[in-house]
VOVEXSE-249816 format. One record per atom (N, C-alpha, C, CB): residue in three letters; z, y, x. Coordinates in steps of 0.1 Angstrom, whole numbers, padded with zeros to 4 digits, always signed. Each point is the difference from the previous one (the first is absolute). Glycine has a CB too. Layout:
ALAZYX;...
//
This chain:
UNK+0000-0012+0009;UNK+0000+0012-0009;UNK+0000+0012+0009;UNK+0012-0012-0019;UNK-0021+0020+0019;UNK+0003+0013+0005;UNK+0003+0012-0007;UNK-0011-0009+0014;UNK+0020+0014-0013;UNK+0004+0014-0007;UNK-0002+0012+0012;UNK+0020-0013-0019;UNK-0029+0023+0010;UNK-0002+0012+0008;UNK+0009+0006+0006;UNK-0016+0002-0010;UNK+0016+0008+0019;UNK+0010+0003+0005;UNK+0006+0011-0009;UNK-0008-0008+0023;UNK-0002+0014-0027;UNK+0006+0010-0010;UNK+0013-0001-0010;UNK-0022+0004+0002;UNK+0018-0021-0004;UNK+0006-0003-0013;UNK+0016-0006+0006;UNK-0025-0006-0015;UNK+0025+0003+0032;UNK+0014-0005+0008;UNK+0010+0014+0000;UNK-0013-0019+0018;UNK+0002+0029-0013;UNK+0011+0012-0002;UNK+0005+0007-0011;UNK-0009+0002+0018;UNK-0002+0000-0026;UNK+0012+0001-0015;UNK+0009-0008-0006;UNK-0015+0009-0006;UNK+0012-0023+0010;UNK+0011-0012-0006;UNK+0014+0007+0011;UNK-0022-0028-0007;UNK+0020+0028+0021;UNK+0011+0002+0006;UNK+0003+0014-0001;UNK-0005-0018+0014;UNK-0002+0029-0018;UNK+0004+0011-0005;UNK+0011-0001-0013;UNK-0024+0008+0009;UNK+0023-0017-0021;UNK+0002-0003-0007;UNK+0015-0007+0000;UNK-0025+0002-0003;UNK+0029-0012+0011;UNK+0009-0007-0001;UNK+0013+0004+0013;UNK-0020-0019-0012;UNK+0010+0028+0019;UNK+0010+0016+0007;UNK+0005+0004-0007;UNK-0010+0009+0012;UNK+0008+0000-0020;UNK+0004+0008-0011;UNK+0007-0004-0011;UNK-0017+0008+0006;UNK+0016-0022-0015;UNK+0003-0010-0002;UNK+0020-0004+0006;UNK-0032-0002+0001;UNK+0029+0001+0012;UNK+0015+0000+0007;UNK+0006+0009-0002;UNK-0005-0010+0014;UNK-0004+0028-0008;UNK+0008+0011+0000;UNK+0009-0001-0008;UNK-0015+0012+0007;UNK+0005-0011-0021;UNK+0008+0003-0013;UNK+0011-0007+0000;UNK-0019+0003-0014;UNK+0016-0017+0013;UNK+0012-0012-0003;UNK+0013+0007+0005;UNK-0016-0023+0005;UNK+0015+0025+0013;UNK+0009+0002+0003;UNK+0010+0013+0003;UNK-0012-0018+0004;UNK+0001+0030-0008;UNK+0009+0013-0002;UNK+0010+0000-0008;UNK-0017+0010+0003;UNK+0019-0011-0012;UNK+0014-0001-0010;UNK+0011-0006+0007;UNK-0014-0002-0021;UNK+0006-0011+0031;UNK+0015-0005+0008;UNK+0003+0006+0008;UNK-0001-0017-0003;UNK-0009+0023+0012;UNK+0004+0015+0013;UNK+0007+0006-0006;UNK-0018+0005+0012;UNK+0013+0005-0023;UNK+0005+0012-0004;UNK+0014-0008-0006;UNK-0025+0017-0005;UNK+0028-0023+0001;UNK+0016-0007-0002;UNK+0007+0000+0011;UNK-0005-0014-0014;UNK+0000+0008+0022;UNK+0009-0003+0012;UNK+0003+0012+0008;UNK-0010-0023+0002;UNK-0001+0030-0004;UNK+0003+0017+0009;UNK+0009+0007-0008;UNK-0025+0005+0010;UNK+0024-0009-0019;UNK+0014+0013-0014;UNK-0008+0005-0007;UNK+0019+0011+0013;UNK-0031-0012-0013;UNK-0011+0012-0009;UNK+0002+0001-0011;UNK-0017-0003+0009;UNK+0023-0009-0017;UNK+0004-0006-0015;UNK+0011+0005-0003;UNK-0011-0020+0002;UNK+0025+0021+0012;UNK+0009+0011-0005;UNK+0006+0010-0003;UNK-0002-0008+0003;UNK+0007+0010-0015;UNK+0008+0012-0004;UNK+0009+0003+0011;UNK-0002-0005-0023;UNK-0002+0021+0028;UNK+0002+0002+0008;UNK+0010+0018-0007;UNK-0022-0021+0017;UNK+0031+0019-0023;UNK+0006+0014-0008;UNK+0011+0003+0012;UNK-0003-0006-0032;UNK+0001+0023+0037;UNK+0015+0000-0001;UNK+0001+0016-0005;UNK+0008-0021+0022;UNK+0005+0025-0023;UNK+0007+0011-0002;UNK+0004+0006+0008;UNK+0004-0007-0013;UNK-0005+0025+0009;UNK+0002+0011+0009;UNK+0009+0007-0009;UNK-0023+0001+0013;UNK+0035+0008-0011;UNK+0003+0008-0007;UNK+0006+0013+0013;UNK+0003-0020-0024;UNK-0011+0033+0016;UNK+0000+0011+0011;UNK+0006+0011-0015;UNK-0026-0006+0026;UNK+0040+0016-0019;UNK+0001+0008-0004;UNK-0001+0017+0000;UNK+0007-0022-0001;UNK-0009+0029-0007;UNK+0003+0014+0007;UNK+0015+0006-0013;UNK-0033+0007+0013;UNK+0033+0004-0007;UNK+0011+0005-0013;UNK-0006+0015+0000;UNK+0027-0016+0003;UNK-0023+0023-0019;UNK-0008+0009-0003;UNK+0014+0009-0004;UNK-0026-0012-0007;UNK+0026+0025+0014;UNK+0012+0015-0002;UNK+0000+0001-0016;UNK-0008+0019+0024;UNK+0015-0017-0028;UNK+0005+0007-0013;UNK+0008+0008-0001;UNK-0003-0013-0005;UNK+0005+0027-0007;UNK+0008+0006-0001;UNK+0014-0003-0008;UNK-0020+0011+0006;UNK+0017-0022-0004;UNK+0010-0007-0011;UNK+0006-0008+0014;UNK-0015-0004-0029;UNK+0028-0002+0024;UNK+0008-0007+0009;UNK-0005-0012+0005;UNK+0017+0011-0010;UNK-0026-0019-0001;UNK-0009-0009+0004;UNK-0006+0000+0009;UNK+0000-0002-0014;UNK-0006-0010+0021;UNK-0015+0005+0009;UNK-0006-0015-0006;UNK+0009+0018+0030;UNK-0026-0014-0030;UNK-0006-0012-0003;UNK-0007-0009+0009;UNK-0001+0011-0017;UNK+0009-0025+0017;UNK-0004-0010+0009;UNK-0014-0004-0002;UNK+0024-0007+0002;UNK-0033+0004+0002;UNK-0012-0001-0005;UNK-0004-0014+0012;UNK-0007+0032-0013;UNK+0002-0042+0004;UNK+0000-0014+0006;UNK-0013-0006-0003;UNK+0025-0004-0002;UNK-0033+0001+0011;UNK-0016+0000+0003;UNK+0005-0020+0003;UNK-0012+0035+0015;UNK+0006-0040-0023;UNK+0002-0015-0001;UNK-0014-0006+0003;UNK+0020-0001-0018;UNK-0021-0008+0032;UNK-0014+0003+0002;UNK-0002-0020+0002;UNK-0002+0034+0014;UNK-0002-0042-0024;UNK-0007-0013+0002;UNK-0015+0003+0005;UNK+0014-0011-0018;UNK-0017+0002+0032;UNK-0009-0002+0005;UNK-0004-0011+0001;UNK+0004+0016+0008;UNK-0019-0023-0007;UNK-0008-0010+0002;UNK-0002-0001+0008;UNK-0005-0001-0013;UNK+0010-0008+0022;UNK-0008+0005+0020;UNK-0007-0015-0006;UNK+0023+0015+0029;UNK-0026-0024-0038;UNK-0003-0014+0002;UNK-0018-0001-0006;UNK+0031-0009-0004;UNK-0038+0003-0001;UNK-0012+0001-0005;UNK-0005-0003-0011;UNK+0000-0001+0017;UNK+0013-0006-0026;UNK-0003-0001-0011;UNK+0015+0013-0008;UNK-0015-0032+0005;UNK+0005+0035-0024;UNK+0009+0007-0004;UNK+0015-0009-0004;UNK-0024+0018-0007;UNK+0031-0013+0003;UNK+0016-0003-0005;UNK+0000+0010-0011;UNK+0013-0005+0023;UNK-0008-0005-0031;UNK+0006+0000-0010;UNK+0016-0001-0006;UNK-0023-0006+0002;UNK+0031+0020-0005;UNK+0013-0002+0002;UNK+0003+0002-0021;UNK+0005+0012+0034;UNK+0005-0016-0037;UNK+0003+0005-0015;UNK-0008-0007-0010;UNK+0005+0021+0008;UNK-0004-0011-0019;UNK-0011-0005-0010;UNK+0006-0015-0007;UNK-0020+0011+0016;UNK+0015-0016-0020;UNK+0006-0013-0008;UNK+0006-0011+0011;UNK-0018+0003-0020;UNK+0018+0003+0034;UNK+0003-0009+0012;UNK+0018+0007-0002;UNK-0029-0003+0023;UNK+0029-0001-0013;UNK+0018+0001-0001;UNK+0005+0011+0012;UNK+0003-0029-0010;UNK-0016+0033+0020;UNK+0001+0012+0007;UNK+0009+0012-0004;UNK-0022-0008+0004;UNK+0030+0016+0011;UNK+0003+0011-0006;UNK+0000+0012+0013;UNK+0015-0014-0021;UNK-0009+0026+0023;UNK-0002+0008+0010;UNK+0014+0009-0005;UNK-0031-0002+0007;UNK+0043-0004-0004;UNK+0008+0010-0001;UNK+0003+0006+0013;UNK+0010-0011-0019;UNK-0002+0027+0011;UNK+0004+0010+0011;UNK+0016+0006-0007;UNK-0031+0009+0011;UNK+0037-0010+0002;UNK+0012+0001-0001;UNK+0009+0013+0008;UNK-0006-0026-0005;UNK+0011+0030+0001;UNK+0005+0014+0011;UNK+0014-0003-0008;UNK-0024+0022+0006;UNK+0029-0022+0006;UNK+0018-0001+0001;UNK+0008+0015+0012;UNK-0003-0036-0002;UNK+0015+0034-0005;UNK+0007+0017+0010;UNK+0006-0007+0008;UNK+0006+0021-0016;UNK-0004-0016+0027;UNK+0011-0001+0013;UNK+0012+0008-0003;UNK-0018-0001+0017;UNK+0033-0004-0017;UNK+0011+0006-0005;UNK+0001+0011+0007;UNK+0011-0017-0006;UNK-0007+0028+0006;UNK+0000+0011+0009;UNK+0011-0003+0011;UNK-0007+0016-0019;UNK+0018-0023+0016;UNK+0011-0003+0012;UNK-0004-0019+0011;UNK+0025+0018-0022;UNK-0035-0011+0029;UNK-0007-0014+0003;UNK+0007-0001+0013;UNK-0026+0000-0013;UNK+0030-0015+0018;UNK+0010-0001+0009;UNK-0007-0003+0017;UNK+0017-0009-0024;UNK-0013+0015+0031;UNK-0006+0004+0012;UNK-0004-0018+0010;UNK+0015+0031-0002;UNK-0022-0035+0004;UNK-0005-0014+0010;UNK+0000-0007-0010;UNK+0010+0000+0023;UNK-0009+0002-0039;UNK+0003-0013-0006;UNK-0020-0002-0006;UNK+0036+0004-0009;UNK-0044-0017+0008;UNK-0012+0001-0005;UNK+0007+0007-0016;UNK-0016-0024+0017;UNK+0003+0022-0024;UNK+0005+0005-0015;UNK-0011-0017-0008;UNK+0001+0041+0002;UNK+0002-0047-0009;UNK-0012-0007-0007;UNK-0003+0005-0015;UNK+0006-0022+0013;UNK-0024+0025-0012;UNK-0003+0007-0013;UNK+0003-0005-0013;UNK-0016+0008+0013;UNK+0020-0023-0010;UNK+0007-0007-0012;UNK+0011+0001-0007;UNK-0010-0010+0009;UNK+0020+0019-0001;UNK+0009+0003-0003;UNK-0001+0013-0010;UNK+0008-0013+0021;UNK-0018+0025-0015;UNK-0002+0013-0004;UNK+0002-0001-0014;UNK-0016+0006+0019;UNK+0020+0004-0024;UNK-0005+0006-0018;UNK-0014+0000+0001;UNK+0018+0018-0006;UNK-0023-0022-0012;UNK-0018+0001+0004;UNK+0008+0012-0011;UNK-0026-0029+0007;UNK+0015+0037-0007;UNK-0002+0013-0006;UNK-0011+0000-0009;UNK+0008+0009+0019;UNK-0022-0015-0014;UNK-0011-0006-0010;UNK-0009-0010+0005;UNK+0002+0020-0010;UNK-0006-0030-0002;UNK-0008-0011+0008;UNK-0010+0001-0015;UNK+0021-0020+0022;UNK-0032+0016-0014;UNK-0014+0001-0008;UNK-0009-0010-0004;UNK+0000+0018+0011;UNK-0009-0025-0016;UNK-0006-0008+0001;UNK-0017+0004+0001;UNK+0023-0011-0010;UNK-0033+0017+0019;UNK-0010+0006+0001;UNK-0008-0002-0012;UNK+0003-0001+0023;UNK-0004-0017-0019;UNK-0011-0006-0006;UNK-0001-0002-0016;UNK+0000-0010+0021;UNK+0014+0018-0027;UNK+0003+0002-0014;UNK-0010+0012-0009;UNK+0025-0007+0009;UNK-0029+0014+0001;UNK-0012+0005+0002;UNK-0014-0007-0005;UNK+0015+0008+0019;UNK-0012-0013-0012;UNK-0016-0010-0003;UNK+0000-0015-0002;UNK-0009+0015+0016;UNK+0010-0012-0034;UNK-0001-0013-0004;UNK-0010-0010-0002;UNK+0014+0011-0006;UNK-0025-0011+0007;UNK-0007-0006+0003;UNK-0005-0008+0018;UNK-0001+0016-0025;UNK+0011-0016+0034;UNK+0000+0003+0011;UNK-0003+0011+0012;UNK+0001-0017-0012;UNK+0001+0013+0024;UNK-0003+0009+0007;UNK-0009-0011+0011;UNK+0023+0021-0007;UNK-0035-0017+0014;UNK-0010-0005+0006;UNK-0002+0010+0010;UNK-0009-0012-0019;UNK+0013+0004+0035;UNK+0000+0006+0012;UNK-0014-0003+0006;UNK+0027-0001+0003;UNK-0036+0010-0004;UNK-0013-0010+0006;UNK+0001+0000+0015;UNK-0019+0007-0020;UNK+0007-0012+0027;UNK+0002-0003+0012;UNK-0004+0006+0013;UNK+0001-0015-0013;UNK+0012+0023+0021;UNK-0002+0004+0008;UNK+0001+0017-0010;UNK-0012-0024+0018;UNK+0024+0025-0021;UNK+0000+0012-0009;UNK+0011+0004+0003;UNK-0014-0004-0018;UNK+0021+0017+0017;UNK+0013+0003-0003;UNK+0001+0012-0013;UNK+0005-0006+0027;UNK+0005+0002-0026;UNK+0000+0008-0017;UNK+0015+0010+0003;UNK-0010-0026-0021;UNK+0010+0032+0013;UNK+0017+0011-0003;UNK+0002+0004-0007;UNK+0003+0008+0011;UNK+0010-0014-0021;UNK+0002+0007-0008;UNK+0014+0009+0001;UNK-0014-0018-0011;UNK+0018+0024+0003;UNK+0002+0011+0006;UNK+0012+0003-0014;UNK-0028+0008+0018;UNK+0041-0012-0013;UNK+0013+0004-0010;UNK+0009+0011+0008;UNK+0001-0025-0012;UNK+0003+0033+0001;UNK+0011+0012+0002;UNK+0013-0002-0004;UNK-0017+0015-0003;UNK+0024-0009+0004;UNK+0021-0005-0005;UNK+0005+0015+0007;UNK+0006-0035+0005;UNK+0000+0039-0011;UNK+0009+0017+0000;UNK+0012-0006+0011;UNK-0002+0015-0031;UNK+0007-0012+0037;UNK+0015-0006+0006;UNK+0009+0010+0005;UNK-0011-0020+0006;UNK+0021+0022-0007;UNK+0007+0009+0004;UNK+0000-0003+0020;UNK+0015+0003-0030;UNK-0011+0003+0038;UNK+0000+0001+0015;UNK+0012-0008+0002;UNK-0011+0025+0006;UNK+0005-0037+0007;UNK+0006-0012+0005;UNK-0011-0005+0008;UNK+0016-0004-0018;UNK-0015-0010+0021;UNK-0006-0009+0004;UNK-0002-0014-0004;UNK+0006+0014+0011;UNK-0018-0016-0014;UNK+0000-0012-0012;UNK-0008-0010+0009;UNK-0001+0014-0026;UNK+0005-0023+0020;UNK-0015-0015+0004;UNK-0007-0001-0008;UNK+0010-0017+0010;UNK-0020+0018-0006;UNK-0013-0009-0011;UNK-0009-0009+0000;UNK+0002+0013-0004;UNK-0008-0024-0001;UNK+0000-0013+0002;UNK-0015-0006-0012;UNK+0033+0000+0007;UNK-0042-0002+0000;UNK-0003-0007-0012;UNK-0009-0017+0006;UNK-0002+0030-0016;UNK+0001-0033+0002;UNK+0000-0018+0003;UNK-0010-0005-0010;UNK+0028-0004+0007;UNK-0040+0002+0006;UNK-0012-0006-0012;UNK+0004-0014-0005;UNK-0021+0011+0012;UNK+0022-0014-0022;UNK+0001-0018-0001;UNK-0013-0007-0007;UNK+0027+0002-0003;UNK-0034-0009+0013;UNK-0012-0006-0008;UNK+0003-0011-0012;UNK-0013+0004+0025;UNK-0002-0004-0028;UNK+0005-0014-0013;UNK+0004-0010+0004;UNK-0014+0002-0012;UNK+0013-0005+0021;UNK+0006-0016+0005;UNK+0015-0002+0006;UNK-0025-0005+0007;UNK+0031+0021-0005;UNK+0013+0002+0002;UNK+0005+0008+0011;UNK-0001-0021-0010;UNK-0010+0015+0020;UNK-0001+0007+0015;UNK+0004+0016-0002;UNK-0019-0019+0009;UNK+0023+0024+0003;UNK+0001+0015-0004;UNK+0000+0003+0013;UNK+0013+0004-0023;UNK-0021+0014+0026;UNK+0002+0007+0014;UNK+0006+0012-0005;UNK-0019-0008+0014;UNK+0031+0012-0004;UNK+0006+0015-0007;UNK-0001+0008+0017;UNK+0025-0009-0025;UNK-0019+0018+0017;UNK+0002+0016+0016;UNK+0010+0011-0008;UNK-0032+0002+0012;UNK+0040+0000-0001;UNK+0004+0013-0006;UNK+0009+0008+0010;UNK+0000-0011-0023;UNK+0001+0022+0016;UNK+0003+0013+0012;UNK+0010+0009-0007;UNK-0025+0001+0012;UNK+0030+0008+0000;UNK+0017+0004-0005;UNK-0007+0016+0002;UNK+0024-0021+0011;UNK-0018+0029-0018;UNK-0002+0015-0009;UNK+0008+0008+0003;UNK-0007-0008-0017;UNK+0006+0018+0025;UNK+0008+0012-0001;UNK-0002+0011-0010;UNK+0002-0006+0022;UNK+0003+0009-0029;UNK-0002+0011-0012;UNK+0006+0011+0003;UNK+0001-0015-0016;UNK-0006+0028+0025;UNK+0009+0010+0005;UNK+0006+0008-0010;UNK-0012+0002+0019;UNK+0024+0003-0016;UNK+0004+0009-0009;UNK-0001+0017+0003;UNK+0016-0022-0005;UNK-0026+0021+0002;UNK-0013+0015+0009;UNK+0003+0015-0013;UNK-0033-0024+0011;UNK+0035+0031-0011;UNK-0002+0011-0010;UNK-0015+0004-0003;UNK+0023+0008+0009;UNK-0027-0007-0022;UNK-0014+0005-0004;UNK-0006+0011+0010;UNK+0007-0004-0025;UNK-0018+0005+0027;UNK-0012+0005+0005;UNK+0004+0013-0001;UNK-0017-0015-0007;UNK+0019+0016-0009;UNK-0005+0014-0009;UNK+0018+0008+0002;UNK-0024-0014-0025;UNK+0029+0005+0024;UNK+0013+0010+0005;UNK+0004+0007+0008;UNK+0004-0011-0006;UNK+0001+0020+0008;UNK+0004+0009+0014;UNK+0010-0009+0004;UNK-0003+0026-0006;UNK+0000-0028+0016;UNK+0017-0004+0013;UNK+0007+0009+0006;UNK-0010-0018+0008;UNK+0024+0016-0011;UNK+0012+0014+0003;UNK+0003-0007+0010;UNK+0012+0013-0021;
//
């Protein structure tokens, strides 16, 4: 039997390609391509008031560093709380402090927000972006993605709230 040659290299063109395919899905597994890759940022600033308050303003930032999207909430069991607790004012000198112990002051649930879920596509970062009045101290704040399957990544960072006099006021 002879087969042209034309017809050897498309067959082996064919059953190349053939493999590639087969076997990308198991590369891309084994490399992580397939995992969810979420984590959490939380960055604050605080905003002057002429009021005794000052407003903590908390920039909650889920990122996708991975290649597929994520899916948190929604009829899944996902959530993205944020939590801000005070530091007593008489805090005891060499001793650690644990934020578990702290007063929480207010805790939130983001994704209450978005009932239908919330969808991190890939290689995205997102911010959402919550405010809270607080009188001047130092607070922790905390927040804690928990995916559907249970797993969870958190971050959190400690707050100074000055006790600054308004802009608009004269200083004696």
């Amino acid at each position: 039997m002879n087969i042209p040659k034309i017809n050897i290299v498309a067959i082996g063109s064919a059953i190349g390609l053939a493999i590639f395919w087969g076997w990308q899905p198991l590369v891309s597994y084994i490399t992580g391509d397939f995992n969810e890759n979420l984590i959490v940022q939380i960055v604050s600033e605080s905003i002057e008031t002429c009021k005794p308050e000052k407003l903590l303003v908390l920039h909650i930032q889920p990122m996708n560093k991975g290649q597929v999207p994520v899916e948190i909430g929604g009829k899944k069991k996902g959530s993205m709380v944020v939590t801000v607790k005070r530091f007593p004012d008489n805090l005891v000198k060499d001793k650690w402090v644990d934020p578990k112990t702290l007063p929480t002051i207010s805790e939130m649930d983001i994704l209450k927000e978005h009932p239908d879920g919330y969808i991190v596509d890939k290689n995205v970062d997102y911010d959402e972006v919550e405010t809270i009045p607080l009188l001047p101290g130092i607070y922790w704040a905390g927040v804690v993605l928990t995916f559907n399957d249970g797993n969870y990544v958190d971050q959190s960072i400690v707050v100074k709230l000055a006790d600054e006099p308004c802009s608009n006021q004269k200083r004696k």
